[in-house]
KEKE-3310 file (N, C-alpha, C; in steps of 0.2 Angstrom, whole numbers, plus 5000, padded with zeros to 4 digits):
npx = (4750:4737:4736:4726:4728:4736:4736:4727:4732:4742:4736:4732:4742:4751:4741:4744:4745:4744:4732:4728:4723:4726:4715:4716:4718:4714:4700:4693:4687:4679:4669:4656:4652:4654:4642:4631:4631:4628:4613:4609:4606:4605:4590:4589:4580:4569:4571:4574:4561:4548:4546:4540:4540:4551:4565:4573:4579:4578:4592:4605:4618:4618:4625:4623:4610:4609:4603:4613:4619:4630:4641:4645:4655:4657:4670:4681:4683:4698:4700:4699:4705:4718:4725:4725:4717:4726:4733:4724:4717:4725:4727:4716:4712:4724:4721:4710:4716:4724:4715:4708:4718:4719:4708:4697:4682:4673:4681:4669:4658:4660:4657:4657:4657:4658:4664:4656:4644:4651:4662:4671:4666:4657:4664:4675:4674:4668:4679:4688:4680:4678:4693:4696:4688:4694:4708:4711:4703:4690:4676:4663:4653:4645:4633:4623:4619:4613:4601:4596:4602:4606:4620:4626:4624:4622:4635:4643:4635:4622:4603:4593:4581:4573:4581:4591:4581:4569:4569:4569:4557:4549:4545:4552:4564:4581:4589:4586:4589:4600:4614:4625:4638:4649:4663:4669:4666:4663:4649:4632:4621:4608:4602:4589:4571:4563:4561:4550:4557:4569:4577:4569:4568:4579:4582:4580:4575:4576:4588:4598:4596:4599:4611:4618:4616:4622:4635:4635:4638:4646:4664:4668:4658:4652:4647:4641:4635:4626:4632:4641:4634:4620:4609:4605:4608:4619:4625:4618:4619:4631:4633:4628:4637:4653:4663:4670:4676:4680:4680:4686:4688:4704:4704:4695:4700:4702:4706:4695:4682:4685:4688:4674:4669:4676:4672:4658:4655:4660:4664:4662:4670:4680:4692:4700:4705:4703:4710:4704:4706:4718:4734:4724:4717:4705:4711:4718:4733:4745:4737:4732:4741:4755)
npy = (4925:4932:4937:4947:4951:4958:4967:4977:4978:4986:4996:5003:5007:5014:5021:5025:5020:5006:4996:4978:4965:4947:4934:4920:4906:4895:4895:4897:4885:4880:4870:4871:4885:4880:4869:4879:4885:4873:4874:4885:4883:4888:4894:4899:4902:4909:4923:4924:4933:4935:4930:4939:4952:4960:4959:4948:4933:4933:4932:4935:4937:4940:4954:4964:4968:4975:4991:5004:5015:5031:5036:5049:5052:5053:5062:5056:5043:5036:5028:5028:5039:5034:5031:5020:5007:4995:4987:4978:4974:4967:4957:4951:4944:4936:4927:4922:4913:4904:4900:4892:4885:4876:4868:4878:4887:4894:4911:4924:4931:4946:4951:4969:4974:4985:4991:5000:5015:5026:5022:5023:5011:5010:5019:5010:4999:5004:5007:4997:4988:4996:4999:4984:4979:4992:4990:4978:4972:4963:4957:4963:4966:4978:4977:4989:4983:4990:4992:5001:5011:5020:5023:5022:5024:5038:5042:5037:5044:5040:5037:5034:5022:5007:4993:4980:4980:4978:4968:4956:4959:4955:4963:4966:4957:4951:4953:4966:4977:4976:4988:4991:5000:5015:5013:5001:4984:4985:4984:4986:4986:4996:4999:5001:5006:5012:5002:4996:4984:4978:4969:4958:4954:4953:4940:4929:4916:4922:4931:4923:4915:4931:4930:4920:4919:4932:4928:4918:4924:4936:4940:4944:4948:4960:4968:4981:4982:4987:4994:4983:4983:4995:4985:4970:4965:4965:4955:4945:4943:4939:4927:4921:4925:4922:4927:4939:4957:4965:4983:4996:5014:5022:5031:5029:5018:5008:4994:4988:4991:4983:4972:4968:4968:4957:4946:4946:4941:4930:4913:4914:4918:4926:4937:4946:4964:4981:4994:5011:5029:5036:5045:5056:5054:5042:5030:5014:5011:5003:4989:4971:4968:4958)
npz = (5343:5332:5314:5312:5326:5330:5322:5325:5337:5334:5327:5337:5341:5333:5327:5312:5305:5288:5282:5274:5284:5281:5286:5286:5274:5276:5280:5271:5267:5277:5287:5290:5281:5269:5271:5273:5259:5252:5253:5247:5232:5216:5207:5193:5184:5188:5187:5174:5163:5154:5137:5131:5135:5132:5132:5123:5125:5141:5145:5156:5150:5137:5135:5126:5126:5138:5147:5145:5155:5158:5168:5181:5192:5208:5214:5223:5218:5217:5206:5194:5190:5189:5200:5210:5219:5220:5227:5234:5225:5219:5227:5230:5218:5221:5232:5229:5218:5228:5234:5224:5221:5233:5233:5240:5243:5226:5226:5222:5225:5233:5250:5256:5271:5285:5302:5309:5305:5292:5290:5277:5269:5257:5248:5245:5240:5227:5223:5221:5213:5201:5199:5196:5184:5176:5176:5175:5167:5168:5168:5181:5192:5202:5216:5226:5241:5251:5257:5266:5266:5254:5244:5232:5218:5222:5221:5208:5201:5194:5191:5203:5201:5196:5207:5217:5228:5221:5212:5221:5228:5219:5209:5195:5183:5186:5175:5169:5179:5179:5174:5161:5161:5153:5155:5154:5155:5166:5176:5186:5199:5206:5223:5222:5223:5241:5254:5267:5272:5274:5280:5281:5267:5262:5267:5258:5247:5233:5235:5237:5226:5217:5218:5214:5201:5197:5199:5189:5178:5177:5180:5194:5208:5219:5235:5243:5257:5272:5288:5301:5313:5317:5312:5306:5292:5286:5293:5291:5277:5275:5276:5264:5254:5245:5254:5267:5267:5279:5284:5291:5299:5299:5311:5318:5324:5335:5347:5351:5342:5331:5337:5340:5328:5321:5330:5328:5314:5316:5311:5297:5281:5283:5275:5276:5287:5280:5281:5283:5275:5278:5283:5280:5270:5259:5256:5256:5260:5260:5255:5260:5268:5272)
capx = (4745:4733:4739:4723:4726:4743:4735:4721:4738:4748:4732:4730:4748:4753:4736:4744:4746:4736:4735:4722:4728:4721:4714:4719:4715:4710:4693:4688:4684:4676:4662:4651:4652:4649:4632:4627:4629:4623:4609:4607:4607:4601:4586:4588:4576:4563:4573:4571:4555:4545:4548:4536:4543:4558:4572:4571:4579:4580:4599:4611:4623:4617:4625:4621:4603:4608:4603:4618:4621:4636:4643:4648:4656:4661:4680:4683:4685:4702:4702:4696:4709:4727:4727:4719:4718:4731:4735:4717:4714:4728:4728:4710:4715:4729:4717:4706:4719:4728:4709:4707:4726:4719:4701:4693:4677:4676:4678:4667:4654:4664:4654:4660:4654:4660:4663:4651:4645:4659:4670:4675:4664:4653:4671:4681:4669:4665:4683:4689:4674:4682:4699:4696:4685:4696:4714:4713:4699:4688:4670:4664:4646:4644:4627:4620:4614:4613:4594:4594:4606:4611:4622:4632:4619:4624:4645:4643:4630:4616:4598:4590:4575:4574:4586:4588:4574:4563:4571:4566:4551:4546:4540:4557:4568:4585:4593:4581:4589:4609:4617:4629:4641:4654:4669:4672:4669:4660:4642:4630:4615:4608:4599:4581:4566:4566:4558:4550:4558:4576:4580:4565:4568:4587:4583:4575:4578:4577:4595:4603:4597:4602:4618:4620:4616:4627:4640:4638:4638:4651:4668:4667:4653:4656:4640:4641:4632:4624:4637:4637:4631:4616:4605:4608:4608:4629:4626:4613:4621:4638:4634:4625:4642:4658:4668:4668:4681:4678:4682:4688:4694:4711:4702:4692:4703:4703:4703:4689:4675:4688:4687:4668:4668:4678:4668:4650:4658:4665:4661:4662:4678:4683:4699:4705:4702:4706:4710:4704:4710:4724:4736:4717:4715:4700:4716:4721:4741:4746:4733:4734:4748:4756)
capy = (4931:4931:4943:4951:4955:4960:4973:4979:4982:4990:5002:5005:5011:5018:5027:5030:5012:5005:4988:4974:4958:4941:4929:4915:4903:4888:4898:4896:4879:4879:4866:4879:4888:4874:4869:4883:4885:4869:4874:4890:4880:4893:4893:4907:4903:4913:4929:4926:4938:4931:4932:4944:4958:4966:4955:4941:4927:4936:4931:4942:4933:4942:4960:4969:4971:4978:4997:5007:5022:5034:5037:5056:5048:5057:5063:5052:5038:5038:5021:5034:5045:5032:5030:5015:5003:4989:4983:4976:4971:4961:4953:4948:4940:4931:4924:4917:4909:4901:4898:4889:4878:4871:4868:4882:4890:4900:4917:4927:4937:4948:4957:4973:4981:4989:4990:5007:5018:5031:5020:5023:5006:5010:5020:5006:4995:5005:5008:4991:4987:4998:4994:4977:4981:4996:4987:4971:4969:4956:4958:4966:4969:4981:4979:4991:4980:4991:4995:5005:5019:5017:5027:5021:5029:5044:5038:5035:5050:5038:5039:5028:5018:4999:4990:4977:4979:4978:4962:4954:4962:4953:4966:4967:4953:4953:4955:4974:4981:4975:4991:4992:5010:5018:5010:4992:4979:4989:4984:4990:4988:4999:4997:5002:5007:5011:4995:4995:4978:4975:4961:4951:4953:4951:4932:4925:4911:4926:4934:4919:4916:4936:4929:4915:4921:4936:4925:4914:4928:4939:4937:4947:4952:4966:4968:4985:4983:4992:4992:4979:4988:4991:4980:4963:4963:4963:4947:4941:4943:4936:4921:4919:4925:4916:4930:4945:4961:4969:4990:5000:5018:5025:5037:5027:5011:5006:4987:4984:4990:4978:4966:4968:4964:4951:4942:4947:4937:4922:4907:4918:4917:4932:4937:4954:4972:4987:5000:5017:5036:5036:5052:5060:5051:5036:5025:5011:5012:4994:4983:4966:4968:4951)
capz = (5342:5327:5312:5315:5331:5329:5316:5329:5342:5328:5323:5342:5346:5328:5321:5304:5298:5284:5277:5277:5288:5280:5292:5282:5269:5279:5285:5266:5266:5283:5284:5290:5276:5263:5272:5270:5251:5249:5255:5242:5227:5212:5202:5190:5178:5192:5185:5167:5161:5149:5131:5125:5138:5127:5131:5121:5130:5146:5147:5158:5146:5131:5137:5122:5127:5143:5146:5148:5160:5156:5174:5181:5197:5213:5213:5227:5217:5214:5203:5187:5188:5187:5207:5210:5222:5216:5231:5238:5219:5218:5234:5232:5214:5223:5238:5225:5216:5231:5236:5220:5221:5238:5234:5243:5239:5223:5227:5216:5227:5240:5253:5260:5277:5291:5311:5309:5300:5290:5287:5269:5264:5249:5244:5245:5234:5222:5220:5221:5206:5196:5198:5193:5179:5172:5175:5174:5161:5172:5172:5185:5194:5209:5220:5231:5243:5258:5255:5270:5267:5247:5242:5225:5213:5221:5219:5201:5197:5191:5195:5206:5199:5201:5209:5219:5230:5217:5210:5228:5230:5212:5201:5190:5183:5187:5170:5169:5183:5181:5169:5159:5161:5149:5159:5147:5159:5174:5175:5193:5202:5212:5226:5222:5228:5246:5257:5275:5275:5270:5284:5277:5257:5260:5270:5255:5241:5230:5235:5236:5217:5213:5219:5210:5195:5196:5200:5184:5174:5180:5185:5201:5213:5223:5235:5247:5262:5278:5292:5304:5317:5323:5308:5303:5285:5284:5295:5287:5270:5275:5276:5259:5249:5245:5258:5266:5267:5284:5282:5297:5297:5303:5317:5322:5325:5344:5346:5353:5338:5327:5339:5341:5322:5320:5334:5325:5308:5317:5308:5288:5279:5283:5272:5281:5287:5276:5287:5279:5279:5281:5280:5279:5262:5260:5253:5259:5257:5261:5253:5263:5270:5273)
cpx = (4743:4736:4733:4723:4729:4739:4730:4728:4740:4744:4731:4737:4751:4749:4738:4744:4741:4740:4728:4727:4722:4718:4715:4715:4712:4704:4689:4685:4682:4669:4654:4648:4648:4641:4629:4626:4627:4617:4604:4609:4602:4596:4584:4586:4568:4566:4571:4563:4551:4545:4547:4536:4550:4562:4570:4572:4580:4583:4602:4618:4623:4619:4622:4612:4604:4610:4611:4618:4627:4637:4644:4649:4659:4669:4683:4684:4690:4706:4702:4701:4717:4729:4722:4721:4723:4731:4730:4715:4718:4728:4723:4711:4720:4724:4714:4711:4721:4722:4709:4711:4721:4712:4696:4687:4678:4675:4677:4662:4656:4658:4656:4655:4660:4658:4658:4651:4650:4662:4673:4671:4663:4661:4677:4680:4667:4673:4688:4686:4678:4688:4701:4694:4690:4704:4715:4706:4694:4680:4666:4654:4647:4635:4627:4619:4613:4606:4592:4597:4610:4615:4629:4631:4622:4632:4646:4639:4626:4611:4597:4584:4576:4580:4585:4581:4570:4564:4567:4560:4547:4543:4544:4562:4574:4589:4589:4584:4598:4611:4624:4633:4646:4660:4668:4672:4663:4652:4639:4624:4613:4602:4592:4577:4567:4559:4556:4554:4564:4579:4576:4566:4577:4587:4580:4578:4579:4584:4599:4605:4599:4611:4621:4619:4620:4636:4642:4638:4645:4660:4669:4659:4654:4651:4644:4635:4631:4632:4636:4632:4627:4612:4609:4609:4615:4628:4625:4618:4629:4638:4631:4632:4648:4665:4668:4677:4678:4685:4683:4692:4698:4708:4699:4695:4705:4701:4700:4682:4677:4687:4680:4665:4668:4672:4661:4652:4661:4661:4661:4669:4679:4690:4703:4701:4708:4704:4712:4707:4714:4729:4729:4713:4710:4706:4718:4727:4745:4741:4734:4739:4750:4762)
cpy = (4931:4938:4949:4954:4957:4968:4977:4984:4987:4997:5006:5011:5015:5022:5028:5024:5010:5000:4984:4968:4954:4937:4922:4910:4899:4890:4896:4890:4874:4875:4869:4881:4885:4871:4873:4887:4880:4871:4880:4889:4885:4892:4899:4905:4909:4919:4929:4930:4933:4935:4937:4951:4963:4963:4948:4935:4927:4932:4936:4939:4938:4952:4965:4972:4973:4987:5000:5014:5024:5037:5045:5054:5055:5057:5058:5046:5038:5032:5026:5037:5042:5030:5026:5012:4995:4983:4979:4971:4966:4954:4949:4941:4934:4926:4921:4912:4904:4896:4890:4882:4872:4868:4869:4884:4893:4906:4921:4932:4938:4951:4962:4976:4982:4988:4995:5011:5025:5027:5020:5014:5005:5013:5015:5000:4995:5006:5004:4987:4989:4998:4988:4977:4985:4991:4983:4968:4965:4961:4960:4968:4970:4981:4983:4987:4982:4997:4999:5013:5019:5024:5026:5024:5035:5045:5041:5041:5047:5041:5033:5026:5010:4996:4984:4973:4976:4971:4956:4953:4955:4954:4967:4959:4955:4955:4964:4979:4982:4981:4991:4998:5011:5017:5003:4990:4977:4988:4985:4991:4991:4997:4998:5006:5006:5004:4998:4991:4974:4972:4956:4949:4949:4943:4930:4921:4916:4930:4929:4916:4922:4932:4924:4918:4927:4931:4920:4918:4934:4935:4938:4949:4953:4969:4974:4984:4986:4991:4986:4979:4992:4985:4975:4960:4961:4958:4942:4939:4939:4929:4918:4922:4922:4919:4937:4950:4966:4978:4993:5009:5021:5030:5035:5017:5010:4998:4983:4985:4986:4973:4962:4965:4960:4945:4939:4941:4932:4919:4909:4917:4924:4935:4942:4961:4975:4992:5006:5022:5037:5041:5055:5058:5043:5028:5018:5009:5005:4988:4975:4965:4960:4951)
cpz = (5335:5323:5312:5322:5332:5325:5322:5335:5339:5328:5329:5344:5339:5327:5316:5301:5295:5281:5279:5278:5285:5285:5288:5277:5271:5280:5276:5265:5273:5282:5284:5286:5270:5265:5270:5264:5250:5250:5249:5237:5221:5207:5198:5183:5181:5187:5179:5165:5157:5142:5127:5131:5136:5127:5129:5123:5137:5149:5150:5152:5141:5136:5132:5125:5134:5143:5148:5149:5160:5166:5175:5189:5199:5212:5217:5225:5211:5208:5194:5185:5187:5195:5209:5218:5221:5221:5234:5231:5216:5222:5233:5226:5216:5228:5233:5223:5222:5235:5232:5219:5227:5240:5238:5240:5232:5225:5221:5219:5235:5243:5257:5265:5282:5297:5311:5302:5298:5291:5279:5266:5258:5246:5242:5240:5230:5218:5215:5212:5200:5194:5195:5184:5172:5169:5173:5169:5164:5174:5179:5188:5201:5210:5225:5236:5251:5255:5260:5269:5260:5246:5235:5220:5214:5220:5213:5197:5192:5195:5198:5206:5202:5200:5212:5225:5226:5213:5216:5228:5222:5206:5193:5187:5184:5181:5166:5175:5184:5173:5169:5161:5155:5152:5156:5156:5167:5172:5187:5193:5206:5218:5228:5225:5233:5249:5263:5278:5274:5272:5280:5269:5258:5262:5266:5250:5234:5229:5235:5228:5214:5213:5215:5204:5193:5195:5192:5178:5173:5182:5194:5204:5219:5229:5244:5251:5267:5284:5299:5310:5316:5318:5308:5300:5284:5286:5292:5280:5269:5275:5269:5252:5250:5252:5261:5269:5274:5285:5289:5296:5302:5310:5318:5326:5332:5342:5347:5347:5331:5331:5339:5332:5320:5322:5331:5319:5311:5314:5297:5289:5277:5281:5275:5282:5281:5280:5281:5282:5281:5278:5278:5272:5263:5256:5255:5256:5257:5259:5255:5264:5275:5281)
residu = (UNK:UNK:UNK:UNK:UNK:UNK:UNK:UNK:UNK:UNK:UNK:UNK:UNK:UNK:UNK:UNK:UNK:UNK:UNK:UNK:UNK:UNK:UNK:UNK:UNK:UNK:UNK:UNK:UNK:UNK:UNK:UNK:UNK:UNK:UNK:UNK:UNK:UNK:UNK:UNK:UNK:UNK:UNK:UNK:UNK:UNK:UNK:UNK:UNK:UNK:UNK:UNK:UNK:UNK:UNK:UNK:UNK:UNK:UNK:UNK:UNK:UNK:UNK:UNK:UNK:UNK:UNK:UNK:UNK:UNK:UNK:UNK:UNK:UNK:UNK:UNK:UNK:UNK:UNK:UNK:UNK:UNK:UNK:UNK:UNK:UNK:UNK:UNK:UNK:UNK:UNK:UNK:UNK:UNK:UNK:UNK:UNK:UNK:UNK:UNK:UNK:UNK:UNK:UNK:UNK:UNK:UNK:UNK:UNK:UNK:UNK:UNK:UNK:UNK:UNK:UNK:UNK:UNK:UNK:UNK:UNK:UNK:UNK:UNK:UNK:UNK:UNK:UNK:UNK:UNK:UNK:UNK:UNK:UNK:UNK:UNK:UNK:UNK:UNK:UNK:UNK:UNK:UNK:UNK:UNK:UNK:UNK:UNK:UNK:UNK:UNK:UNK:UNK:UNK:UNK:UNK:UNK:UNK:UNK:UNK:UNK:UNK:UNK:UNK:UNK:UNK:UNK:UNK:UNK:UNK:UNK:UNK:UNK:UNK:UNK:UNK:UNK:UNK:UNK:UNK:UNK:UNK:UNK:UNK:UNK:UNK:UNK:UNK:UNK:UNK:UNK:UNK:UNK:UNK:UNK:UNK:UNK:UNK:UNK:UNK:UNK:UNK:UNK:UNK:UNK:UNK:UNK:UNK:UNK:UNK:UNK:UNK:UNK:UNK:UNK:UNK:UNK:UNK:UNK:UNK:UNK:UNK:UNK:UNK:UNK:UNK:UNK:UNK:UNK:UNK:UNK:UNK:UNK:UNK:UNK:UNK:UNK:UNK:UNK:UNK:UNK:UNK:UNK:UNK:UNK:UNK:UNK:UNK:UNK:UNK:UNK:UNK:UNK:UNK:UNK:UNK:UNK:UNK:UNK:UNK:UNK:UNK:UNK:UNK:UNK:UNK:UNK:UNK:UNK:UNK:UNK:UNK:UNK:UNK:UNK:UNK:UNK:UNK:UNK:UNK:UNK:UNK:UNK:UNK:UNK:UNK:UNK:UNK:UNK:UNK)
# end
């Protein structure tokens, strides 16, 4: 029996346990997977602006000229306050590395969704971001990129002007929409203007470039999406990042809308669930519990 399914038993007959189960390392360097980054090969000079637009080499490189927004974050992110996520942050750190020993992908742009929606996703993402950011010093950019139901602007207590959409859409350059914050480290896009079309913008050679280019810039990218159910952006989107972290929460854990996920992601390298809420708190207490 798989340790996911093992964890699916566990969440069914216990309810208070919490942990993410890996699915293992081999799935990283599934052929699959690498087809289909060959295929999204990045051309990010499309994002550069033109010179005579205010950023002079329109570099994300060059962070100084990047605006900066001073955060007033929701309470609930308990990365701010001393109580972090450690264990999710380390774990992911290690999976990379053990990635890196046995010449798997690089993991650099995580995707997090969910079985449904509420399950503590954008919380666990945004908390994760800062986590990395704050603790461990390491570069750090969170996307929005669940253009249907944003909600990280309102997280962080920015406003929400342009974001990724608008990046897509073609009116803005990508390095005009990626800000800085007053947290060392911690940079965030938001997710834009609102779209009619945010299956079609998100299938384009365009996201595969934000991606790429986030990636050579950053140490992390951290992309909070819709859940996977009912739209098909989470799907869509999972196959154009290096890995995805699938979110579940404690009250809602029957092993069939984990099993139902899992399924929907076969063929993604899928590194584990993070079973939220646990003791009534958005926490998750065992961070990949091996």
């Amino acid at each position: 029996m798989s340790k996911i399914h093992q964890a699916m038993r566990r969440a069914e007959k216990e309810g208070r346990a919490a942990g993410i189960v890996p699915s293992g390392i081999q799935q990283r360097t599934q052929t699959a997977i690498a087809s289909k980054e060959s295929s999204l090969r990045p051309a990010i000079h499309d994002f550069a602006p033109p010179r005579n637009e205010g950023i002079a080499a329109g570099s994300v490189s060059d962070f100084s000229v990047l605006v900066e927004r001073k955060i007033t974050p929701d309470s609930r992110l308990v990365a701010l306050s001393g109580q972090t996520y450690d264990g999710l942050r380390d774990e992911l750190s290690r999976t990379r590395a053990d990635a890196a020993r046995v010449g798997g992908n690089d993991l650099k742009a995580i995707l997090f969704t969910s079985v449904a929606v509420g399950d503590g996703k954008s919380l666990t993402t945004a908390n994760v971001s800062i986590s990395f950011s704050k603790e461990v010093g390491e570069r750090v950019l969170l996307v929005d990129a669940n253009l249907r139901a944003p909600s990280i602007h309102r997280m962080l207590g920015i406003g929400q002007e342009n974001g990724l959409s608008d990046v897509l859409q073609g009116t803005v350059a990508a390095n005009q929409v990626i800000f800085r914050t007053n947290i060392s480290n911690f940079y965030v896009v938001t997710a834009g203007n609102r779209v009619e079309n945010p299956t079609e913008l998100l299938n384009t050679r365009k996201m595969s470039d934000f991606l790429a280019l986030g990636k050579k810039h950053f140490d992390w990218v951290f992309l909070d999406s819709p859940s996977l159910m009912p739209e098909p952006d989470a799907d869509l989107m999972s196959s154009m990042v290096d890995a995805v972290v699938l979110v579940t929460r404690n009250s809602k854990s029957s092993a069939s809308p984990l099993r139902d996920g899992i399924h929907m992601l076969q063929g993604r390298n899928v590194l584990g669930v993070v079973l939220n809420d646990v003791d009534g708190r958005n926490v998750p207490l065992r961070a990949f519990q091996r």
